[in-house]
N, C-alpha and C positions, 0 to 999 in steps of 0.2 A: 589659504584656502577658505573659500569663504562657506560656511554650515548651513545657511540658512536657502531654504527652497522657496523658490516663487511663487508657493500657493503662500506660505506664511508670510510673506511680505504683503498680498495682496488683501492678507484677513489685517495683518498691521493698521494698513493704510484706511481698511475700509472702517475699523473701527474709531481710527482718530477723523474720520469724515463723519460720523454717526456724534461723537464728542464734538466737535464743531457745530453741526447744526443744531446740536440740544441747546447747548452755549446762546447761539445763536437764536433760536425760539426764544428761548430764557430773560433774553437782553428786549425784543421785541414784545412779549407777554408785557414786563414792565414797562414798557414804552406804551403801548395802548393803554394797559391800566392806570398810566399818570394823564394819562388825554381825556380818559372817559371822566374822573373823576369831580374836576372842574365843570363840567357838562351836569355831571349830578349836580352840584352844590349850585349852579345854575336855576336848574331844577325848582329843586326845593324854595329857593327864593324868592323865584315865581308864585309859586303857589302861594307861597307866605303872603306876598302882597296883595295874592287874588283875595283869602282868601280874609285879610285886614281890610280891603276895601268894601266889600260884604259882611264886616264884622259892624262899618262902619256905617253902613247903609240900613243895616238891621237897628243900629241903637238911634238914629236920625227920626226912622218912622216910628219906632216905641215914643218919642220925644213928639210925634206930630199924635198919635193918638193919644197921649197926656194930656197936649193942648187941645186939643178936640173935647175931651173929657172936662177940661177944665172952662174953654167954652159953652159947656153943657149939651154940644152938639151929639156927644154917646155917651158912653156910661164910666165911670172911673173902674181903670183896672183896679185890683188887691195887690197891698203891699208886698211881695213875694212870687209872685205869679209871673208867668213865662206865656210866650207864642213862641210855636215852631213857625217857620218860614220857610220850607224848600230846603231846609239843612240850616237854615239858622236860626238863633234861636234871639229873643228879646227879652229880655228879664227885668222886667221893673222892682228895680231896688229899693227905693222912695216913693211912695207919691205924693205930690206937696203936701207941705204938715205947715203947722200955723207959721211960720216965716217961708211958705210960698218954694222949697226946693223940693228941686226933683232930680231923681238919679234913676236913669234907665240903663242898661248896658247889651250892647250885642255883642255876639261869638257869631262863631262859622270856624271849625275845625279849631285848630290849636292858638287862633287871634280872636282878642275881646279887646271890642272900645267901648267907653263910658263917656258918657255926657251925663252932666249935674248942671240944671236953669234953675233959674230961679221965675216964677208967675208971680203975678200982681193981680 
């Protein structure tokens, strides 16, 4: 004899279909989360190099207004002194001391390059 009524088979069924799709999302959720995440780190990477390449362009012109300065063509920055640029920044480190080096450095976000010449 069998107990069990047609509605409770139907709630059975409809539950282990509700279990399946969760299952189912669950498996998919992590699927896009491991797609997306390489796209970040992508990302990030990008910027890194925008933002190193502008780190590098800011310590390049620090280094031509040294030379300029040291031409006599403007004025010598102060040792410690800084220009902003549009979000970066120039910091002269050095400016030539009696053996002629110089150390300027730029940033721009989380990347700093340095360059140290030497004048004659």
């Amino acid at each position: 004899m069998n107990t069990s009524t047609p509605t409770s088979s139907k709630q059975t069924r409809r539950g282990t279909v509700i279990v399946v799709i969760v299952v189912v999302m669950a498996i998919l959720a992590l699927v896009v989360a491991g797609a997306v995440r390489p796209v970040r780190d992508e990302s990030d990477l990008a910027t890194l190099r925008v933002e190193t390449a502008r780190a590098f362009y800011a310590s390049e012109s620090g280094a031509i207004i040294l030379m300029n300065a040291v031409l006599g063509n403007t004025s010598m920055p102060v040792s410690g002194s800084s220009i902003s640029l549009d979000g970066q920044v120039i910091n002269f480190i050095q400016i030539p001391d009696d053996q002629g080096i110089a150390i300027v450095e730029g940033s721009s976000g989380d990347a700093r390059r340095r360059i140290e010449f030497k004048t004659e």
